[in-house]
N, CA, C and O atoms as a MOPAC input file, in Angstrom:
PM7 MOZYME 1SCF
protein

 N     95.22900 1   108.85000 1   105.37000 1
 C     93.88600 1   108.38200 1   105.10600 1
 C     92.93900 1   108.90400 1   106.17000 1
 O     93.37600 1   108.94100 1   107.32000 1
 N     91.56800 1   109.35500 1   105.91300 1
 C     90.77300 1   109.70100 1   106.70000 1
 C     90.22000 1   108.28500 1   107.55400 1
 O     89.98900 1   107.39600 1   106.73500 1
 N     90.03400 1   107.98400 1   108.52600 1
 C     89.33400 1   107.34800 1   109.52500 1
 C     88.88700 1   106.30100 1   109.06400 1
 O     89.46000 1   105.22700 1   108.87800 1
 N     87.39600 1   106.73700 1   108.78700 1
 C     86.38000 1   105.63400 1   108.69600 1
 C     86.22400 1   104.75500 1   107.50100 1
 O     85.56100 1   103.72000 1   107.42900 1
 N     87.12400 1   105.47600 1   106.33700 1
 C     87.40000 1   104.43900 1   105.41000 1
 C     88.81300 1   103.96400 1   105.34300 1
 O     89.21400 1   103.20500 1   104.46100 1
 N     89.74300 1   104.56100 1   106.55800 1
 C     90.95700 1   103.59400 1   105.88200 1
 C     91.09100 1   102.68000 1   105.74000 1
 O     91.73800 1   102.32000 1   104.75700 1
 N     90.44800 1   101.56800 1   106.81900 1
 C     90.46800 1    99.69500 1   106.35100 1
 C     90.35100 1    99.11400 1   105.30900 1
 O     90.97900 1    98.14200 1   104.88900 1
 N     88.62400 1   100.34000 1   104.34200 1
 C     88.45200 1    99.63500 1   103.64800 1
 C     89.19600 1   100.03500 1   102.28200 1
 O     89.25500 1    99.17000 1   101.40800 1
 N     89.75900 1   101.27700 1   102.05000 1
 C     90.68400 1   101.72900 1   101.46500 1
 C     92.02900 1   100.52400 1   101.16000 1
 O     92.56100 1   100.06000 1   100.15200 1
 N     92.17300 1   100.37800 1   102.44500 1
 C     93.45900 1    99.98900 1   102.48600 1
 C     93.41200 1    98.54800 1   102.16500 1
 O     94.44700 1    97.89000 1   102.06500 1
 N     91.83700 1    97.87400 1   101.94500 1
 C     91.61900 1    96.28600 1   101.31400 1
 C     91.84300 1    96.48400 1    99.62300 1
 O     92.40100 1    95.68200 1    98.87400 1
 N     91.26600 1    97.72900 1    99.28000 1
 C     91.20100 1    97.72700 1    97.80800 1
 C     92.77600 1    97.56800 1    97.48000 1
 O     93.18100 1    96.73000 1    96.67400 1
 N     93.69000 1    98.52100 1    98.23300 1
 C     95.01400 1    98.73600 1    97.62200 1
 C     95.58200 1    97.25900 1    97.81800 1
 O     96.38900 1    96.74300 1    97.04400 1
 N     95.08400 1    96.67700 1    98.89600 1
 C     96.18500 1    95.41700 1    98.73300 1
 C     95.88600 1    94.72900 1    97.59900 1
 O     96.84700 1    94.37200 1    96.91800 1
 N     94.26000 1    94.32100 1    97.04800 1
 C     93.77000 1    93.48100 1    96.80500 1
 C     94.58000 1    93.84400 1    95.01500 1
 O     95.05900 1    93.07700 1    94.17900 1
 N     94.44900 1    94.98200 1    95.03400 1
 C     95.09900 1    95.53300 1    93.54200 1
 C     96.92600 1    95.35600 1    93.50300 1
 O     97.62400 1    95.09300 1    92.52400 1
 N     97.21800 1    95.52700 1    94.48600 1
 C     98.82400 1    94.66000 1    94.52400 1
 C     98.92700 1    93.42300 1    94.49100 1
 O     99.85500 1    92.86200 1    93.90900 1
 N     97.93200 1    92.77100 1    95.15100 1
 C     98.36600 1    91.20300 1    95.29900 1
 C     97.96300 1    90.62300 1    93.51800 1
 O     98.30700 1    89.52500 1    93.08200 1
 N     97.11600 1    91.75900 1    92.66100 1
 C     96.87800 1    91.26900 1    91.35800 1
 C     97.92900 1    91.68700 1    90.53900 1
 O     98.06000 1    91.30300 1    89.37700 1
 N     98.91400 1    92.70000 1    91.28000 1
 C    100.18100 1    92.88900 1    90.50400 1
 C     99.72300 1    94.42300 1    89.73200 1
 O    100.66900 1    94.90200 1    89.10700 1
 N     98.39200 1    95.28700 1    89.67400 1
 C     97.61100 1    96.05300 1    89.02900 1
 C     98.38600 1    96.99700 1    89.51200 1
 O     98.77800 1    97.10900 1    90.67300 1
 N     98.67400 1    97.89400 1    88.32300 1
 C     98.96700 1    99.60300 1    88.68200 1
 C     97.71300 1    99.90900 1    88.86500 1
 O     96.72900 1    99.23600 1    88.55700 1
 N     97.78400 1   101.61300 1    89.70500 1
 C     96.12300 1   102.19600 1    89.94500 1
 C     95.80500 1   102.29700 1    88.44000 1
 O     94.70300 1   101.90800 1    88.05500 1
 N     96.84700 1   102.87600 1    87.42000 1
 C     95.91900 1   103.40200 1    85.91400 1
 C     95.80800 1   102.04000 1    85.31600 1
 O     95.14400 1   101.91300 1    84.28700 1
 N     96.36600 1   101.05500 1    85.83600 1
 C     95.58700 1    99.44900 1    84.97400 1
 C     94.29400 1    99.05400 1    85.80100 1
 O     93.56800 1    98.13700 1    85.41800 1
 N     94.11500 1    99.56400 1    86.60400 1
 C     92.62300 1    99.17000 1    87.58100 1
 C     91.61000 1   100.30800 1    86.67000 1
 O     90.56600 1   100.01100 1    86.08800 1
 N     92.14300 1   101.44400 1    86.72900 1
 C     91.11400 1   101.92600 1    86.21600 1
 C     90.99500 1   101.86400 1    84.74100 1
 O     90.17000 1   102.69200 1    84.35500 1
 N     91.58300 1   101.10000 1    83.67000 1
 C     90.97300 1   100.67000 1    82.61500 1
 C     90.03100 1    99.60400 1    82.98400 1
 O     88.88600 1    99.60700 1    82.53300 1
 N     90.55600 1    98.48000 1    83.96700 1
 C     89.78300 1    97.61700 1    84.17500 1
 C     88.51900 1    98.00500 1    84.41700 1
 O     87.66000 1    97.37000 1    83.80600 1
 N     87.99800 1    99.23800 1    85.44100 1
 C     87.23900 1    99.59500 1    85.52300 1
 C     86.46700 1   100.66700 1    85.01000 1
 O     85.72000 1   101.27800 1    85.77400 1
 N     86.55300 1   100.98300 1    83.77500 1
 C     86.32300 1   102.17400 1    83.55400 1
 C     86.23300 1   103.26900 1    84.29300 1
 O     85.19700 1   103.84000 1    84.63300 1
 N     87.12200 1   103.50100 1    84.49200 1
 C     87.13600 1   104.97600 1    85.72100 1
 C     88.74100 1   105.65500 1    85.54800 1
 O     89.83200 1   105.28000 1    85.12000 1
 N     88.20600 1   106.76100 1    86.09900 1
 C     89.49500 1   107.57400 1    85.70500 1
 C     90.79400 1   107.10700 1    86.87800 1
 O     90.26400 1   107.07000 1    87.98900 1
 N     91.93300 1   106.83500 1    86.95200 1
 C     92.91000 1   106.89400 1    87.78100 1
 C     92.71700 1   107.79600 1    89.20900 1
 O     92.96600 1   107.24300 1    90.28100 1
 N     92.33200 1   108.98600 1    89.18000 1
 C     92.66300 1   109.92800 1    89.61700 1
 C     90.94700 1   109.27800 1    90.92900 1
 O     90.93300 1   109.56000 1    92.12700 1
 N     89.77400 1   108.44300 1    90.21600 1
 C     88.98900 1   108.15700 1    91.32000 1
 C     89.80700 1   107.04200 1    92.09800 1
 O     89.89400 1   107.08800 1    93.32500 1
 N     90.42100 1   106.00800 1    91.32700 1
 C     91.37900 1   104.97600 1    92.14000 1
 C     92.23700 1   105.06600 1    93.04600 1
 O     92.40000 1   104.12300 1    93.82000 1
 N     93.33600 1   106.79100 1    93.19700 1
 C     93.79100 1   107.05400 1    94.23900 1
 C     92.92500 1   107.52000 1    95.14000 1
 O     93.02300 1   107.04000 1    96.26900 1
 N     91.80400 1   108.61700 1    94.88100 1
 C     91.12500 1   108.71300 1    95.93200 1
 C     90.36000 1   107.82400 1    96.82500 1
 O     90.24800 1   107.92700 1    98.04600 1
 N     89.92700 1   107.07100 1    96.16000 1
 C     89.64100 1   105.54500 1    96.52400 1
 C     90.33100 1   104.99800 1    97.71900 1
 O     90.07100 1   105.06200 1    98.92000 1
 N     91.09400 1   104.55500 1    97.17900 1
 C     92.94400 1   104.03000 1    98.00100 1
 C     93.64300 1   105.09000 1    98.90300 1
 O     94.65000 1   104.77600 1    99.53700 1
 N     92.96700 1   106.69700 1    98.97900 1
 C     93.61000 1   107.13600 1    99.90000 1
 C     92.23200 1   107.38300 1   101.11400 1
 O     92.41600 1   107.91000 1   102.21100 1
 N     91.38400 1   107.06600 1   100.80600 1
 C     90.01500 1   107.43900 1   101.94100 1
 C     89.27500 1   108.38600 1   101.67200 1
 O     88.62400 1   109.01700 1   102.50400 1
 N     89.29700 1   108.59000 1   100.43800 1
 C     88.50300 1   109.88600 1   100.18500 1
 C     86.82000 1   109.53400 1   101.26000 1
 O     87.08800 1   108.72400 1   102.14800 1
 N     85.92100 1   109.79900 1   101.27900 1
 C     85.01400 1   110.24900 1   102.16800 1
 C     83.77400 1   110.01600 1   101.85700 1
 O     82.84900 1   109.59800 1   102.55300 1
 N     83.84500 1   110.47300 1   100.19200 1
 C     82.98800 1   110.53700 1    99.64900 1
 C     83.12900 1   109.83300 1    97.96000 1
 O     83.94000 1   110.48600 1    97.30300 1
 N     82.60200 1   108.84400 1    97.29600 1
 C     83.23200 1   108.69900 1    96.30200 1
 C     81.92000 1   108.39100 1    96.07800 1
 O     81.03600 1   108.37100 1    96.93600 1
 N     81.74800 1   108.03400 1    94.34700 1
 C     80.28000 1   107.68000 1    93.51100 1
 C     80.41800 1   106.08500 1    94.10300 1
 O     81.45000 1   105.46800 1    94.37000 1
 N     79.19200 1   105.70500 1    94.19400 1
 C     78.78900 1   103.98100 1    94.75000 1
 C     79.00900 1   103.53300 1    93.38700 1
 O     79.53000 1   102.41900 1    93.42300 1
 N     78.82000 1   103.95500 1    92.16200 1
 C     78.34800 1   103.12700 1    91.00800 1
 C     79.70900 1   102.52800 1    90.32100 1
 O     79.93900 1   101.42500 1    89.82500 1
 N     80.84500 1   104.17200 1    90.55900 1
 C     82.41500 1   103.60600 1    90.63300 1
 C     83.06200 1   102.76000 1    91.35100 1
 O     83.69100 1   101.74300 1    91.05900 1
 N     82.84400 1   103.28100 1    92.32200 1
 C     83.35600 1   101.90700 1    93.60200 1
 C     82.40700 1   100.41800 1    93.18700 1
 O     82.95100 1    99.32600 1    93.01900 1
 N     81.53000 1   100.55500 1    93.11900 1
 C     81.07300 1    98.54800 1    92.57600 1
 C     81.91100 1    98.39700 1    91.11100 1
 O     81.96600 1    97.23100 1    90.71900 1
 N     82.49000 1    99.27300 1    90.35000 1
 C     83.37400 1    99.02500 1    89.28600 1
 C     85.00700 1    98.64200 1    89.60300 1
 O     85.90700 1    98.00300 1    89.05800 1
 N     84.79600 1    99.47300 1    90.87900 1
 C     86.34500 1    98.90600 1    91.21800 1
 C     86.48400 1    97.58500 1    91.78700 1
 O     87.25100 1    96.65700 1    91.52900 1
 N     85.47100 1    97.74200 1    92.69900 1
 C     85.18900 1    96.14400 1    92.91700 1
 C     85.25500 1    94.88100 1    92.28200 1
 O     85.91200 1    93.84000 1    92.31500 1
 N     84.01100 1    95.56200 1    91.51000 1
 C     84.31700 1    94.03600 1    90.35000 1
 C     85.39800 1    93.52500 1    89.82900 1
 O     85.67100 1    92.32600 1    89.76400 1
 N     86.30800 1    94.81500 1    89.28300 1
 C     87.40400 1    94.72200 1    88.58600 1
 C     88.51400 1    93.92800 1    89.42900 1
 O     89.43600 1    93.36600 1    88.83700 1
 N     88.40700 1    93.89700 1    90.79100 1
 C     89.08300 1    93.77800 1    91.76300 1
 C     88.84400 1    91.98500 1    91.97000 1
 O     89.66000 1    91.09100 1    92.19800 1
 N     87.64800 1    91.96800 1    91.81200 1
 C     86.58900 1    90.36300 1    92.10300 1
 C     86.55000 1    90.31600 1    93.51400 1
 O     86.78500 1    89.27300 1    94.12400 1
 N     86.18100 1    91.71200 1    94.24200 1
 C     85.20800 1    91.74300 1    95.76100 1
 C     83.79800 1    92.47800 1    95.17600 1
 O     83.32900 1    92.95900 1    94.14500 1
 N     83.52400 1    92.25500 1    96.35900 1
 C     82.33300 1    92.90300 1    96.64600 1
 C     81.63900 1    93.65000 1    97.65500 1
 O     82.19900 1    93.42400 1    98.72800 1
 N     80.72200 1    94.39600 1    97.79200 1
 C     80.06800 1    95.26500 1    98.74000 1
 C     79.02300 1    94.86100 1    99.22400 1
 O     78.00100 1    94.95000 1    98.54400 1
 N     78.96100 1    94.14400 1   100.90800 1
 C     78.07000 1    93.83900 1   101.78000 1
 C     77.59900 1    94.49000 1   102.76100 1
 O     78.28200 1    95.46300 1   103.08200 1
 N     76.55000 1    94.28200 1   103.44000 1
 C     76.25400 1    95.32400 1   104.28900 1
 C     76.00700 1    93.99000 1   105.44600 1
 O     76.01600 1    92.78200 1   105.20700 1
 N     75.80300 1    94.65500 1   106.67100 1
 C     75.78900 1    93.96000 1   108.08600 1
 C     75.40200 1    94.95700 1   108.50300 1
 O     75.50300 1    96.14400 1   108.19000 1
 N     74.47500 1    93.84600 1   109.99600 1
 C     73.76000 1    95.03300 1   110.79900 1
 C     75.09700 1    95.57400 1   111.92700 1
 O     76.15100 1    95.02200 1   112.24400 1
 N     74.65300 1    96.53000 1   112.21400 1
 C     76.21000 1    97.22500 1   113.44900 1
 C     75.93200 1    96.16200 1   114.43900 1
 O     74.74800 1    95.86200 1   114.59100 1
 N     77.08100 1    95.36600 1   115.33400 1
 C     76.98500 1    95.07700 1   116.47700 1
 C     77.08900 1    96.13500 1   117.72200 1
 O     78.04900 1    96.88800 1   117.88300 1
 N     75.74400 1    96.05800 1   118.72300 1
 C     75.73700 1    97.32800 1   119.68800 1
 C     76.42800 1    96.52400 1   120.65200 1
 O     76.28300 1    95.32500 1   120.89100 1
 N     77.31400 1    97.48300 1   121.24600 1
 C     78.03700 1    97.45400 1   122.83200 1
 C     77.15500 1    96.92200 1   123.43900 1
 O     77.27800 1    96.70800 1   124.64500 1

């Protein structure tokens, strides 16, 4: 996994195991192809926002934002 998304990578994959979900049953859930769900789940870098709030949902999280805490 690349860096800066593995954490959050690595929340989706649990959150889709702990529902018992294969990646190609997430992505019916979400309309999306399989092939965005591994990239997803492996850190891709760059993925569409509009897919990822589909995986989300499908998932029942969501996407918040916070301000950075400075050193």
């Amino acid at each position: 996994m690349t860096e800066p998304l593995a954490p959050f990578a690595g929340q989706v994959r649990q959150r889709r195991r702990s529902l018992r979900l294969t990646q190609d049953q997430l992505a019916d859930l979400a309309d999306c192809s399989p092939r965005f769900v591994r990239a997803l789940e492996s850190g891709k870098r760059s993925v569409r926002l509009d897919k990822l709030l589909d995986v989300l949902a499908a998932l029942g999280l969501e996407l918040s934002a916070q301000p950075r805490r400075v050193p």
